[in-house]
N, C-alpha and C positions, 0 to 999 in steps of 0.2 A: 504493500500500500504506500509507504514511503517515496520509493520509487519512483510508485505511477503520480504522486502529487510531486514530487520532483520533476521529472519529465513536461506534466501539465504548466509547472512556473517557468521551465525553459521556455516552452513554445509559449507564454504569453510575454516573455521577455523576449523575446527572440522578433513577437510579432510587433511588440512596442517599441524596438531598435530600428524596425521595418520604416517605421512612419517617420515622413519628415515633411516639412514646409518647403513648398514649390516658391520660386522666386515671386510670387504675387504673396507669400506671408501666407494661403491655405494651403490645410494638412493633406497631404500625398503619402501613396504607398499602397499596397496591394491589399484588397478587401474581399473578404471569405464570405460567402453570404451561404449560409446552411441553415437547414432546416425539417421540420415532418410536414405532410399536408394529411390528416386522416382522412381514411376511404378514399385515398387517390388513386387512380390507375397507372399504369406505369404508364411511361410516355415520358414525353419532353413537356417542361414549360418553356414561355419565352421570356426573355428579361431584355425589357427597353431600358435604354439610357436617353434621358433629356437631353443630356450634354453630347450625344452622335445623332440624334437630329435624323436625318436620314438616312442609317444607318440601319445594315438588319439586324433584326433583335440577336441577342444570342440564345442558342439552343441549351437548353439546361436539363440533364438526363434526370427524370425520378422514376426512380426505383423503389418496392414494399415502401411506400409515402416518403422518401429520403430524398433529398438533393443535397448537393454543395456544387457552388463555382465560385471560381477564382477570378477575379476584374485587374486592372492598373486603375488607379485612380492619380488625378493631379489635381483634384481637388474632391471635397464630401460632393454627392452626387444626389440626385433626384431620379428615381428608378422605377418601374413598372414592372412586376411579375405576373403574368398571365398563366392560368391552369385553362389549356384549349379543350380539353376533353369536359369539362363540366356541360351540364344540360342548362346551365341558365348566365349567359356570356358577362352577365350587369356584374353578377355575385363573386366573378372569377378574376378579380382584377386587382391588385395591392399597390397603391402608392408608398413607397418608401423613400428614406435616403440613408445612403451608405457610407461611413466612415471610413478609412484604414484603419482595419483591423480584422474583426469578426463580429458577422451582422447574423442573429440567430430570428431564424421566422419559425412559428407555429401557430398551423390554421389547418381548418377543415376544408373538405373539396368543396361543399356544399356552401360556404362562406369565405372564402379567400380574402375580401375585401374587411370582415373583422380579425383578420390575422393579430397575436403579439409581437410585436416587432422588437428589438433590444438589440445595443451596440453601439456607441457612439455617440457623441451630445449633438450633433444633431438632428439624430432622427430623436432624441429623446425632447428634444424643442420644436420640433415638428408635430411630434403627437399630443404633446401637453397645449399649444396653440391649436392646434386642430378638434384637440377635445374641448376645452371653451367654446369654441364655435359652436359644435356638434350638440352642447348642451345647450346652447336658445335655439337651433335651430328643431329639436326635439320636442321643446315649446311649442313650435309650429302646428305638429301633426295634426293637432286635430283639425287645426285653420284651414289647412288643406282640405282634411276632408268634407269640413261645413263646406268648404268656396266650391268644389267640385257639386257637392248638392245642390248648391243653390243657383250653380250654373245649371244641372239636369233640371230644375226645378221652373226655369227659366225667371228668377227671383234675381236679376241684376240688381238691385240696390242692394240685399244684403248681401254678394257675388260682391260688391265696389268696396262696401265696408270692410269685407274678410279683406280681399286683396291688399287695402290700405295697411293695415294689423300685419300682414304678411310680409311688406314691404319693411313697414318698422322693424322687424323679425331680423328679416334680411341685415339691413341698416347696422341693428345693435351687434348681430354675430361680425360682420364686418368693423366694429370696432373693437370689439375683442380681440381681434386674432388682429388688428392691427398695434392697437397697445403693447400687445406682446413681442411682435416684428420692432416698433422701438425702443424696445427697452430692453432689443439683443441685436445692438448695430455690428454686433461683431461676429453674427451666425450668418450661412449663406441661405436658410432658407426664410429668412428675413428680405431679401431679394424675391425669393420666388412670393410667400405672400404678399408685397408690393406689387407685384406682378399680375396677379392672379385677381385682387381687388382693387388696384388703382389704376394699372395699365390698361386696361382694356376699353376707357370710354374716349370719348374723341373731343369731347368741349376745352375749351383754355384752361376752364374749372380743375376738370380733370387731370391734365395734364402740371396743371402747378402744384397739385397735391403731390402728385407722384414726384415732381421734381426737389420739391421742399424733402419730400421719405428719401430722396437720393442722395441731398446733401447730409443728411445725419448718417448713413452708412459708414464703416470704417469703409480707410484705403485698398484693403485687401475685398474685402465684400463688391466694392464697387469694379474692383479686376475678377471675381467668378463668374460663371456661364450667367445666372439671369441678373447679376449687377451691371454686365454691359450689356447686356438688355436695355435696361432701363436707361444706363446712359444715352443708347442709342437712340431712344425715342424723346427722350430731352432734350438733347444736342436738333434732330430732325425737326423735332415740334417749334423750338427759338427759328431756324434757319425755313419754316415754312409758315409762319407767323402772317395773320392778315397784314400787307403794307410791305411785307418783305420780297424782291426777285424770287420767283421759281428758280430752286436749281437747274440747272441743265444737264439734260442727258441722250442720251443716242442711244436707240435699238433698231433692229432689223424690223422691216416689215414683210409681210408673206412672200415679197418677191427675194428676200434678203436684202432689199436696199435701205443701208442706214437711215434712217430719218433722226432728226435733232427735235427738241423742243423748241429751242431757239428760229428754227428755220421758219416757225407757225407764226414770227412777230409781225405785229401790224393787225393782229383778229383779234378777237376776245376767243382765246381759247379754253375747253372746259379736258382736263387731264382724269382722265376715266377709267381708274384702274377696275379693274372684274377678273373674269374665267369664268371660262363655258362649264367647271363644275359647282362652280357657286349657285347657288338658285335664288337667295337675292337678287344677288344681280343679274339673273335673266329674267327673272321680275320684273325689277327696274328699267329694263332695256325699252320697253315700249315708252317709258316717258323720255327716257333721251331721245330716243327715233323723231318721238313729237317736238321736240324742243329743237332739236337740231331742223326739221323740213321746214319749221314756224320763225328760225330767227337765222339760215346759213344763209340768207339772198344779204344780210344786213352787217356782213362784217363778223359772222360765229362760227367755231368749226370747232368740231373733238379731236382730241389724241387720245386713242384706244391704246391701254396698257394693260396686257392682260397675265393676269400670274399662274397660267398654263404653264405644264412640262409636258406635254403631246402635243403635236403638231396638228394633227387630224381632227381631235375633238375639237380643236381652238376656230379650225378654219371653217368644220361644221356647223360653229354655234354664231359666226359672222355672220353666214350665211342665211341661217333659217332666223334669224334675229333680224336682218336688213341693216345691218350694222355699216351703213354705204364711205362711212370716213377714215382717216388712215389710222390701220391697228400694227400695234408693234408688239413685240417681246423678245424676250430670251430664251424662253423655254426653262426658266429657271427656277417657277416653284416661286414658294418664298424666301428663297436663297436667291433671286433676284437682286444686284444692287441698289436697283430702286425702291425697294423696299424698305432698307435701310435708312436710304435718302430721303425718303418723303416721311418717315415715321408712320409706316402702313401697319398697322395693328387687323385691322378686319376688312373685308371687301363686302359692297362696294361702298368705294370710296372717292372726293373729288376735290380736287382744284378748280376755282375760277379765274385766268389771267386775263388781265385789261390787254391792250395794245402792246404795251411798253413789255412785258411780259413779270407785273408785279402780282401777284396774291390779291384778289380784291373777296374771297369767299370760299368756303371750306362745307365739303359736305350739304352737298344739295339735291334734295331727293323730291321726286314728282313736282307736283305742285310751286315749289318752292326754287326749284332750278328754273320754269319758265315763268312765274316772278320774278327774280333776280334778273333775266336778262331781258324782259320788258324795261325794268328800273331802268338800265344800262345801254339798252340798243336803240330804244325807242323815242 
Protein backbone atom coordinates (compact mmCIF):
# COMPACT_ATOMS: atom_id res chain seq x y z
CA UNK A 1 0.00 0.00 0.00
CA UNK A 2 2.81 2.32 0.73
CA UNK A 3 4.18 1.88 -2.54
CA UNK A 4 1.08 2.40 -4.41
CA UNK A 5 0.54 5.92 -2.41
CA UNK A 6 4.17 6.52 -3.27
CA UNK A 7 3.89 5.91 -6.89
CA UNK A 8 0.32 7.86 -6.90
CA UNK A 9 2.42 11.24 -5.31
CA UNK A 10 5.06 10.75 -8.00
CA UNK A 11 2.65 10.88 -10.91
CA UNK A 12 0.89 13.96 -9.22
CA UNK A 13 4.34 15.51 -8.84
CA UNK A 14 5.49 14.48 -11.89
CA UNK A 15 2.07 15.90 -13.59
CA UNK A 16 2.48 19.32 -11.44
CA UNK A 17 6.23 19.74 -12.88
CA UNK A 18 4.37 19.18 -16.34
CA UNK A 19 2.57 22.58 -16.14
CA UNK A 20 3.85 25.79 -16.82
CA UNK A 21 2.97 29.32 -18.13
CA UNK A 22 3.00 29.93 -21.81
CA UNK A 23 4.51 33.28 -22.72
CA UNK A 24 0.84 35.06 -22.42
CA UNK A 25 1.25 34.24 -18.38
CA UNK A 26 -1.61 31.01 -18.92
CA UNK A 27 -1.16 27.74 -17.45
CA UNK A 28 0.07 25.03 -20.40
CA UNK A 29 0.89 21.50 -20.40
CA UNK A 30 -0.78 18.29 -21.01
CA UNK A 31 -4.36 17.52 -19.80
CA UNK A 32 -5.69 13.87 -18.91
CA UNK A 33 -9.38 14.03 -19.07
CA UNK A 34 -10.62 10.56 -17.67
CA UNK A 35 -13.53 9.22 -16.61
CA UNK A 36 -16.94 6.54 -16.22
CA UNK A 37 -20.10 7.24 -18.25
CA UNK A 38 -22.60 4.48 -16.65
CA UNK A 39 -24.78 2.34 -19.12
CA UNK A 40 -22.44 3.53 -21.86
CA UNK A 41 -21.91 1.42 -24.86
CA UNK A 42 -18.65 1.02 -26.17
CA UNK A 43 -17.81 3.21 -28.92
CA UNK A 44 -16.18 6.47 -29.25
CA UNK A 45 -17.12 9.98 -27.85
CA UNK A 46 -16.08 13.08 -29.59
CA UNK A 47 -14.34 15.85 -27.73
CA UNK A 48 -14.44 19.46 -29.40
CA UNK A 49 -12.08 22.16 -28.48
CA UNK A 50 -13.33 25.99 -28.71
CA UNK A 51 -9.88 26.91 -29.15
CA UNK A 52 -9.54 24.44 -32.92
CA UNK A 53 -12.55 26.13 -34.04
CA UNK A 54 -12.78 24.07 -37.13
CA UNK A 55 -11.01 21.52 -36.37
CA UNK A 56 -12.20 17.72 -36.19
CA UNK A 57 -13.21 16.61 -32.92
CA UNK A 58 -11.08 14.10 -31.55
CA UNK A 59 -12.16 10.44 -31.30
CA UNK A 60 -12.07 9.37 -27.63
CA UNK A 61 -12.36 5.22 -27.29
CA UNK A 62 -14.84 4.14 -24.23
CA UNK A 63 -14.76 1.17 -23.40
CA UNK A 64 -17.01 -1.06 -20.10
CA UNK A 65 -18.03 3.09 -19.45
CA UNK A 66 -14.16 4.15 -19.30
CA UNK A 67 -12.28 6.66 -21.39
CA UNK A 68 -9.10 8.66 -20.89
CA UNK A 69 -7.25 11.03 -23.58
CA UNK A 70 -4.44 12.93 -23.50
CA UNK A 71 -4.66 16.85 -25.03
CA UNK A 72 -1.44 19.74 -25.31
CA UNK A 73 -2.99 22.60 -23.86
CA UNK A 74 -1.25 26.26 -24.18
CA UNK A 75 -3.71 27.50 -22.32
CA UNK A 76 -7.03 26.15 -19.77
CA UNK A 77 -9.54 25.25 -22.53
CA UNK A 78 -13.24 25.34 -23.05
CA UNK A 79 -14.38 21.66 -24.27
CA UNK A 80 -17.30 19.66 -25.43
CA UNK A 81 -17.64 15.95 -24.92
CA UNK A 82 -20.23 14.20 -26.90
CA UNK A 83 -21.67 10.45 -26.15
CA UNK A 84 -23.05 9.92 -30.12
CA UNK A 85 -24.66 6.71 -29.28
CA UNK A 86 -27.28 8.15 -26.68
CA UNK A 87 -31.04 8.05 -27.87
CA UNK A 88 -31.74 11.73 -26.94
CA UNK A 89 -28.69 14.13 -28.62
CA UNK A 90 -29.82 17.43 -26.10
CA UNK A 91 -28.86 15.10 -22.95
CA UNK A 92 -25.57 13.93 -24.50
CA UNK A 93 -23.40 16.94 -24.59
CA UNK A 94 -20.95 18.33 -21.58
CA UNK A 95 -19.57 21.64 -21.49
CA UNK A 96 -16.32 21.66 -19.67
CA UNK A 97 -12.85 23.35 -19.28
CA UNK A 98 -9.70 21.62 -18.86
CA UNK A 99 -6.73 22.59 -16.86
CA UNK A 100 -3.15 20.83 -17.04
CA UNK A 101 -3.37 18.33 -15.31
CA UNK A 102 -6.00 15.64 -14.75
CA UNK A 103 -9.76 16.48 -15.47
CA UNK A 104 -11.94 13.42 -13.97
CA UNK A 105 -15.63 13.34 -15.49
CA UNK A 106 -18.57 11.14 -14.01
CA UNK A 107 -21.86 10.81 -15.67
CA UNK A 108 -24.53 8.71 -16.83
CA UNK A 109 -25.29 7.82 -20.68
CA UNK A 110 -28.71 8.99 -20.18
CA UNK A 111 -27.56 12.45 -18.74
CA UNK A 112 -24.18 13.49 -19.91
CA UNK A 113 -24.95 17.12 -19.60
CA UNK A 114 -25.34 16.79 -15.53
CA UNK A 115 -21.94 15.09 -15.40
CA UNK A 116 -19.39 15.85 -12.09
CA UNK A 117 -16.73 17.44 -13.51
CA UNK A 118 -13.22 18.17 -11.12
CA UNK A 119 -9.77 19.25 -11.91
CA UNK A 120 -8.55 22.50 -12.10
CA UNK A 121 -9.65 26.13 -10.86
CA UNK A 122 -11.07 26.70 -13.62
CA UNK A 123 -13.49 24.45 -14.42
CA UNK A 124 -14.11 24.77 -10.73
CA UNK A 125 -15.01 28.73 -11.54
CA UNK A 126 -16.86 27.77 -14.22
CA UNK A 127 -19.31 25.45 -12.48
CA UNK A 128 -19.65 27.59 -9.23
CA UNK A 129 -20.75 30.66 -11.92
CA UNK A 130 -22.80 28.53 -13.94
CA UNK A 131 -24.53 27.06 -10.83
CA UNK A 132 -25.68 30.64 -9.77
CA UNK A 133 -27.03 31.01 -12.95
CA UNK A 134 -28.77 27.72 -13.05
CA UNK A 135 -30.26 28.44 -9.66
CA UNK A 136 -32.67 31.66 -10.95
CA UNK A 137 -32.87 30.20 -13.90
CA UNK A 138 -34.79 27.01 -12.12
CA UNK A 139 -36.85 29.81 -10.63
CA UNK A 140 -38.12 30.12 -14.02
CA UNK A 141 -39.72 26.67 -14.72
CA UNK A 142 -42.79 27.11 -13.92
CA UNK A 143 -42.90 30.78 -15.98
CA UNK A 144 -42.21 28.62 -18.63
CA UNK A 145 -44.66 26.44 -18.22
CA UNK A 146 -47.70 29.11 -17.39
CA UNK A 147 -46.25 31.26 -20.73
CA UNK A 148 -46.58 28.13 -22.84
CA UNK A 149 -50.22 27.78 -21.56
CA UNK A 150 -51.36 30.75 -21.90
CA UNK A 151 -49.92 30.90 -25.32
CA UNK A 152 -52.10 27.33 -26.08
CA UNK A 153 -54.79 29.16 -24.39
CA UNK A 154 -54.56 31.98 -26.74
CA UNK A 155 -54.50 34.23 -23.21
CA UNK A 156 -51.65 36.86 -24.65
CA UNK A 157 -51.96 39.31 -21.93
CA UNK A 158 -51.18 36.81 -19.38
CA UNK A 159 -48.43 35.02 -22.25
CA UNK A 160 -46.99 39.25 -22.08
CA UNK A 161 -46.92 39.28 -18.33
CA UNK A 162 -45.00 35.72 -17.82
CA UNK A 163 -42.80 36.68 -20.74
CA UNK A 164 -41.94 40.11 -18.93
CA UNK A 165 -41.16 37.94 -15.20
CA UNK A 166 -39.12 35.64 -17.63
CA UNK A 167 -37.05 38.38 -19.09
CA UNK A 168 -36.23 39.60 -15.52
CA UNK A 169 -35.26 35.91 -14.89
CA UNK A 170 -33.06 36.19 -17.69
CA UNK A 171 -31.61 39.76 -16.62
CA UNK A 172 -30.97 38.72 -12.83
CA UNK A 173 -29.08 35.00 -13.99
CA UNK A 174 -27.17 37.32 -16.30
CA UNK A 175 -25.89 39.40 -13.59
CA UNK A 176 -24.97 36.79 -11.45
CA UNK A 177 -22.63 34.89 -13.59
CA UNK A 178 -21.41 38.24 -14.51
CA UNK A 179 -20.50 39.57 -10.96
CA UNK A 180 -18.78 36.56 -10.74
CA UNK A 181 -16.62 36.89 -14.22
CA UNK A 182 -15.43 40.36 -12.36
CA UNK A 183 -14.45 39.44 -9.57
CA UNK A 184 -12.19 36.70 -11.26
CA UNK A 185 -10.36 39.02 -13.81
CA UNK A 186 -7.70 36.74 -13.75
CA UNK A 187 -9.69 33.37 -14.95
CA UNK A 188 -10.05 32.71 -18.63
CA UNK A 189 -13.60 31.77 -18.41
CA UNK A 190 -14.28 35.09 -17.30
CA UNK A 191 -13.69 35.98 -21.08
CA UNK A 192 -15.90 33.34 -22.27
CA UNK A 193 -18.80 34.46 -19.83
CA UNK A 194 -18.33 38.05 -21.38
CA UNK A 195 -18.62 36.41 -24.40
CA UNK A 196 -21.58 34.52 -24.18
CA UNK A 197 -23.75 37.50 -22.33
CA UNK A 198 -22.22 40.77 -23.59
CA UNK A 199 -20.88 39.98 -26.91
CA UNK A 200 -23.50 38.89 -28.72
CA UNK A 201 -25.81 42.12 -29.06
CA UNK A 202 -25.18 44.62 -31.79
CA UNK A 203 -26.35 48.36 -30.02
CA UNK A 204 -23.31 50.92 -28.86
CA UNK A 205 -25.09 50.00 -25.46
CA UNK A 206 -23.85 46.70 -25.87
CA UNK A 207 -20.84 46.94 -27.05
CA UNK A 208 -19.50 49.46 -24.35
CA UNK A 209 -20.54 47.14 -21.80
CA UNK A 210 -18.41 44.44 -23.17
CA UNK A 211 -15.67 46.97 -23.79
CA UNK A 212 -15.63 48.60 -20.08
CA UNK A 213 -15.65 43.87 -18.81
CA UNK A 214 -12.53 44.10 -21.27
CA UNK A 215 -10.66 46.60 -19.70
CA UNK A 216 -10.84 45.19 -16.05
CA UNK A 217 -9.52 41.67 -17.54
CA UNK A 218 -5.81 40.97 -16.45
CA UNK A 219 -3.13 41.20 -19.28
CA UNK A 220 -2.99 37.55 -19.75
CA UNK A 221 -6.94 36.97 -19.97
CA UNK A 222 -7.19 39.48 -22.46
CA UNK A 223 -4.08 37.22 -24.69
CA UNK A 224 -6.47 33.63 -24.29
CA UNK A 225 -8.67 32.40 -27.02
CA UNK A 226 -12.08 34.39 -26.18
CA UNK A 227 -10.06 37.44 -24.55
CA UNK A 228 -9.05 38.31 -28.09
CA UNK A 229 -12.34 37.63 -28.99
CA UNK A 230 -13.48 40.36 -27.35
CA UNK A 231 -10.67 42.55 -28.10
CA UNK A 232 -11.41 41.99 -31.50
CA UNK A 233 -14.99 43.13 -31.48
CA UNK A 234 -13.90 46.38 -29.42
CA UNK A 235 -11.04 47.27 -31.50
CA UNK A 236 -13.95 46.50 -35.00
CA UNK A 237 -16.93 48.19 -33.02
CA UNK A 238 -14.59 51.85 -32.28
CA UNK A 239 -13.07 51.40 -36.04
CA UNK A 240 -16.91 50.95 -37.45
CA UNK A 241 -18.44 53.43 -35.36
CA UNK A 242 -21.59 55.71 -36.83
CA UNK A 243 -19.31 58.81 -38.43
CA UNK A 244 -16.32 56.64 -38.85
CA UNK A 245 -14.78 55.46 -42.83
CA UNK A 246 -15.76 51.94 -43.65
CA UNK A 247 -12.72 49.87 -43.73
CA UNK A 248 -11.68 48.72 -46.93
CA UNK A 249 -11.49 45.57 -48.39
CA UNK A 250 -11.22 43.22 -51.45
CA UNK A 251 -13.00 39.91 -52.29
CA UNK A 252 -13.55 37.81 -55.40
CA UNK A 253 -16.67 37.96 -56.96
CA UNK A 254 -18.34 34.64 -58.69
CA UNK A 255 -16.28 35.46 -61.76
CA UNK A 256 -13.19 35.60 -59.22
CA UNK A 257 -12.75 39.29 -60.07
CA UNK A 258 -11.58 41.35 -57.17
CA UNK A 259 -14.00 43.84 -56.28
CA UNK A 260 -12.97 46.65 -53.56
CA UNK A 261 -15.23 48.41 -51.22
CA UNK A 262 -13.62 51.52 -52.12
CA UNK A 263 -14.33 51.03 -55.85
CA UNK A 264 -18.43 51.50 -54.93
CA UNK A 265 -17.58 55.47 -53.80
CA UNK A 266 -19.78 58.04 -55.19
CA UNK A 267 -23.31 55.76 -54.18
CA UNK A 268 -24.71 55.30 -50.92
CA UNK A 269 -23.69 51.91 -50.50
CA UNK A 270 -25.45 49.27 -48.12
CA UNK A 271 -22.55 46.39 -47.12
CA UNK A 272 -24.80 43.16 -46.63
CA UNK A 273 -23.15 40.54 -45.16
CA UNK A 274 -25.56 37.00 -45.09
CA UNK A 275 -25.08 33.13 -46.40
CA UNK A 276 -27.27 31.15 -48.21
CA UNK A 277 -27.33 29.00 -44.98
CA UNK A 278 -28.52 31.51 -42.62
CA UNK A 279 -32.29 31.63 -42.86
CA UNK A 280 -32.51 35.10 -41.50
CA UNK A 281 -31.04 36.34 -43.80
CA UNK A 282 -32.93 34.75 -46.79
CA UNK A 283 -35.74 36.02 -44.89
CA UNK A 284 -34.46 39.20 -45.17
CA UNK A 285 -33.51 39.14 -48.66
CA UNK A 286 -36.99 40.19 -50.00
CA UNK A 287 -36.70 43.59 -48.39
CA UNK A 288 -33.37 44.24 -49.61
CA UNK A 289 -34.53 43.15 -53.23
CA UNK A 290 -37.21 45.91 -52.51
CA UNK A 291 -35.16 48.41 -51.32
CA UNK A 292 -32.41 48.03 -53.72
CA UNK A 293 -35.30 48.04 -57.26
CA UNK A 294 -37.02 51.22 -55.19
CA UNK A 295 -33.95 53.57 -54.59
CA UNK A 296 -30.71 51.89 -57.27
CA UNK A 297 -32.01 54.58 -60.22
CA UNK A 298 -31.04 57.29 -57.21
CA UNK A 299 -27.57 56.81 -56.51
CA UNK A 300 -27.93 53.07 -54.17
CA UNK A 301 -26.33 49.86 -54.62
CA UNK A 302 -25.29 46.77 -52.31
CA UNK A 303 -22.07 44.86 -51.78
CA UNK A 304 -23.04 41.27 -51.01
CA UNK A 305 -20.69 39.65 -48.44
CA UNK A 306 -21.44 36.53 -47.98
CA UNK A 307 -19.81 34.13 -45.07
CA UNK A 308 -20.32 30.92 -47.20
CA UNK A 309 -17.40 28.06 -47.60
CA UNK A 310 -19.34 26.34 -50.60
CA UNK A 311 -19.38 27.69 -53.79
CA UNK A 312 -22.44 26.14 -55.06
CA UNK A 313 -24.97 26.62 -52.34
CA UNK A 314 -23.75 30.51 -52.37
CA UNK A 315 -24.38 30.85 -56.18
CA UNK A 316 -27.79 28.80 -55.72
CA UNK A 317 -29.04 31.11 -53.14
CA UNK A 318 -28.09 34.50 -55.46
CA UNK A 319 -29.99 33.03 -57.78
CA UNK A 320 -33.30 31.94 -56.56
CA UNK A 321 -33.08 35.15 -54.08
CA UNK A 322 -32.75 37.79 -57.27
CA UNK A 323 -29.95 39.00 -55.51
CA UNK A 324 -29.01 41.06 -59.02
CA UNK A 325 -25.82 43.33 -57.24
CA UNK A 326 -22.21 42.41 -56.90
CA UNK A 327 -21.69 39.59 -54.40
CA UNK A 328 -18.32 38.79 -53.15
CA UNK A 329 -16.50 36.33 -50.72
CA UNK A 330 -13.81 34.11 -49.78
CA UNK A 331 -15.35 31.03 -49.11
CA UNK A 332 -14.04 31.41 -45.77
CA UNK A 333 -16.79 30.73 -43.06
CA UNK A 334 -16.31 32.87 -40.25
CA UNK A 335 -12.70 32.75 -40.46
CA UNK A 336 -13.21 35.29 -43.03
CA UNK A 337 -11.16 38.50 -42.43
CA UNK A 338 -13.90 40.50 -42.76
CA UNK A 339 -15.27 39.32 -40.01
CA UNK A 340 -12.92 40.37 -37.98
CA UNK A 341 -12.81 43.76 -39.41
CA UNK A 342 -16.39 44.76 -39.28
CA UNK A 343 -16.93 43.07 -35.77
CA UNK A 344 -19.60 40.59 -37.30
CA UNK A 345 -20.94 38.63 -34.36
CA UNK A 346 -24.37 37.29 -36.10
CA UNK A 347 -25.77 37.55 -39.64
CA UNK A 348 -27.54 39.23 -41.00
CA UNK A 349 -25.93 42.12 -40.62
CA UNK A 350 -25.24 45.94 -42.31
CA UNK A 351 -23.58 48.92 -43.01
CA UNK A 352 -24.86 52.01 -44.51
CA UNK A 353 -22.16 54.25 -46.40
CA UNK A 354 -22.99 57.92 -47.78
CA UNK A 355 -20.80 58.91 -50.95
CA UNK A 356 -17.73 59.65 -49.37
CA UNK A 357 -17.76 56.03 -48.15
CA UNK A 358 -18.39 57.02 -44.12
CA UNK A 359 -20.65 54.90 -41.72
CA UNK A 360 -23.96 56.88 -41.65
CA UNK A 361 -26.15 53.58 -40.04
CA UNK A 362 -25.72 50.20 -38.72
CA UNK A 363 -28.04 47.35 -39.00
CA UNK A 364 -31.17 47.98 -40.88
CA UNK A 365 -33.74 45.46 -41.39
CA UNK A 366 -37.12 45.77 -43.54
CA UNK A 367 -38.80 48.49 -42.99
CA UNK A 368 -36.34 50.57 -41.54
CA UNK A 369 -33.58 50.18 -44.31
CA UNK A 370 -36.01 51.74 -46.83
CA UNK A 371 -36.73 54.47 -44.37
CA UNK A 372 -33.22 55.30 -43.89
CA UNK A 373 -32.74 55.73 -47.46
CA UNK A 374 -35.93 57.74 -48.26
CA UNK A 375 -34.40 60.02 -45.37
CA UNK A 376 -31.12 60.17 -47.47
CA UNK A 377 -31.93 59.64 -51.35
CA UNK A 378 -34.83 61.46 -51.48
Amino acid sequence: MKKYLLALATVSLFAACQQKENENGLSSGKATITGTIAGAQDGYLLLMRAIKEDAEPDSVKLEKGKFSHTVQLEEPELMMLQYTAATNPRNAQLLFYADPGTVTIKASADSLFKAEVSGGKTQAFYKKANEKANAIYDKGKPLFEAFQQAQLKNDMAQAQMLEMQIVQLQEEAKKAILTEAKANPGNVASALFAMQYLGQGESPADVTELGKFYDTLSPAVKQSFFGKKIGDIVKASKSTEIGNMAPDFTLNNPDGKPVSLSSLRGQYVLVDFWASWCGPCRQENPNVVKAYQAYKSKGFTILGVSLDKDRDPWLEAIKKDKLTWEQVSDLKFWQSPVVELYGIRGIPANVLLDKEGKIIAKNLRGADLEAKLAEVLN
